[in-house]
C-alpha positions in Angstrom: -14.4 -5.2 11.7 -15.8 -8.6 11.4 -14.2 -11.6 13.5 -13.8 -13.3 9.9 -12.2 -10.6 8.6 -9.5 -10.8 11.4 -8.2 -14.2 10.7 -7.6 -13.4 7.0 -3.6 -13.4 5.6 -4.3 -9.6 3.3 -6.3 -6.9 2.9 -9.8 -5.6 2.7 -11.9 -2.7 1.9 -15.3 -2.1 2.5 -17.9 0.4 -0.2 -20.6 1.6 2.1 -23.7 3.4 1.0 -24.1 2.1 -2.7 -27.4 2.8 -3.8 -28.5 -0.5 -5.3 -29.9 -3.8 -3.9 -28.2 -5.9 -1.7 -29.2 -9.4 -3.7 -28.2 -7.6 -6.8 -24.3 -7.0 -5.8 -24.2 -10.4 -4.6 -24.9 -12.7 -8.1 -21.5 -10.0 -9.0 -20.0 -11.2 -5.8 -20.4 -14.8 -6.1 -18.8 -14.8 -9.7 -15.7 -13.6 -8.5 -15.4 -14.8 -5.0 -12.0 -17.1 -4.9 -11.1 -16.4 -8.3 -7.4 -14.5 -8.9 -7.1 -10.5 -8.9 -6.3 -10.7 -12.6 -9.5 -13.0 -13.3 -12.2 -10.8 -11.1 -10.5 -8.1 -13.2 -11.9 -9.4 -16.4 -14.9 -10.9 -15.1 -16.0 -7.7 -13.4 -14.9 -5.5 -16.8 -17.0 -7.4 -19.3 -20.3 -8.3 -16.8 -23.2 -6.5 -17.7 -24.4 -5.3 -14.3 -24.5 -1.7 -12.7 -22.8 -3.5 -9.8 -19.7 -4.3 -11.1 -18.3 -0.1 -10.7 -18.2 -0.3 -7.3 -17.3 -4.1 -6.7 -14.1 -3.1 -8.9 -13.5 0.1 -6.8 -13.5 -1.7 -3.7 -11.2 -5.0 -4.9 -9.1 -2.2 -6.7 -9.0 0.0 -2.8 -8.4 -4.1 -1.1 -5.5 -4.9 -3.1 -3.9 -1.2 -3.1 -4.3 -1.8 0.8 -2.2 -5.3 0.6 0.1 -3.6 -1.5 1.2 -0.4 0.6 0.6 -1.8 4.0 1.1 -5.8 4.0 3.6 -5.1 0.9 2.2 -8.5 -0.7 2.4 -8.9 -4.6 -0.9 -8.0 -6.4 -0.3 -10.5 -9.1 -0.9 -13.6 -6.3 -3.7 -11.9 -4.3 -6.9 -13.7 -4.8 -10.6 -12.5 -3.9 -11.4 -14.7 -0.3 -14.1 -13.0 1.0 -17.2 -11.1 -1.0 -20.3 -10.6 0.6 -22.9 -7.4 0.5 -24.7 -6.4 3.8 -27.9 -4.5 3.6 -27.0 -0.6 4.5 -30.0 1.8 5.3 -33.1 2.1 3.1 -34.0 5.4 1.7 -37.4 6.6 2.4 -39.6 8.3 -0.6 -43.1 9.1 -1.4 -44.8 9.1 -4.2 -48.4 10.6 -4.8 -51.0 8.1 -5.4 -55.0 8.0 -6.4 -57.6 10.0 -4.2 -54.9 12.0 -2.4 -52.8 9.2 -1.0 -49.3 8.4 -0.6 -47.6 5.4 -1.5 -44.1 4.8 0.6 -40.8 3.8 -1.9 -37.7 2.0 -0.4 -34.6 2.6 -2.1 -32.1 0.5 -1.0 -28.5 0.6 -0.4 -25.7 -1.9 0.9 -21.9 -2.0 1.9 -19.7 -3.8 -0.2 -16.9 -5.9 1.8 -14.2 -7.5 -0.2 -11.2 -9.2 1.3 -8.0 -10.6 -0.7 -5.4 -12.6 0.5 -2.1 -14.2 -1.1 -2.7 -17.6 -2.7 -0.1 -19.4 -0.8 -1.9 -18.8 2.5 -5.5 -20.8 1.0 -6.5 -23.9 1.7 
């Protein structure tokens, strides 16, 4: 756990493994970073990105956790933190002219969202 992550008055969860680009979850992340549980709702709902399913899973598993184990109200949780780290890169080959091979990285990243009750921002 992150020393940032520490400090924070809530909850967090984290997606690890998601096959897709790092720099590709984060234009998601940056829409709904400090916005209200109810608005990333909406926002992550109606965006036309691949990343948005997991981004919701994750805020959806961060305010679950405020709920059962903090026992803070979902409706005043807000999104604090949002950030994708890069995860391990999946290595493929695929055949190329004249007998050669031509390396593929697939990418994949872990999803970190943190929500904390709005009272406690500042």
């Amino acid at each position: 756990m992150s020393n940032q992550l520490k400090d924070i008055n809530g909850a967090y969860a984290t997606a690890k493994y998601i096959r897709m680009s790092p720099r590709k979850v984060r234009r998601v992340l940056d829409q709904i970073r400090g916005q209200s549980y109810r608005d990333a709702l909406i926002l992550l709902e109606f965006m036309p990105y691949r990343a948005c399913d997991p981004i919701l899973k994750a805020l959806r598993s961060a305010v679950a956790n405020a709920e059962h184990n903090k026992g803070i109200d979902p409706a005043g949780l807000v999104v604090s933190h949002a950030y994708a780290d890069q995860g391990p890169s999946l290595k493929r080959f695929r055949p190329r002219a004249q007998g050669r091979a031509y390396q593929i990285r697939k990418p994949t990243c872990h999803i970190t969202v943190a929500v904390s009750s709005s009272e406690s921002e500042d």
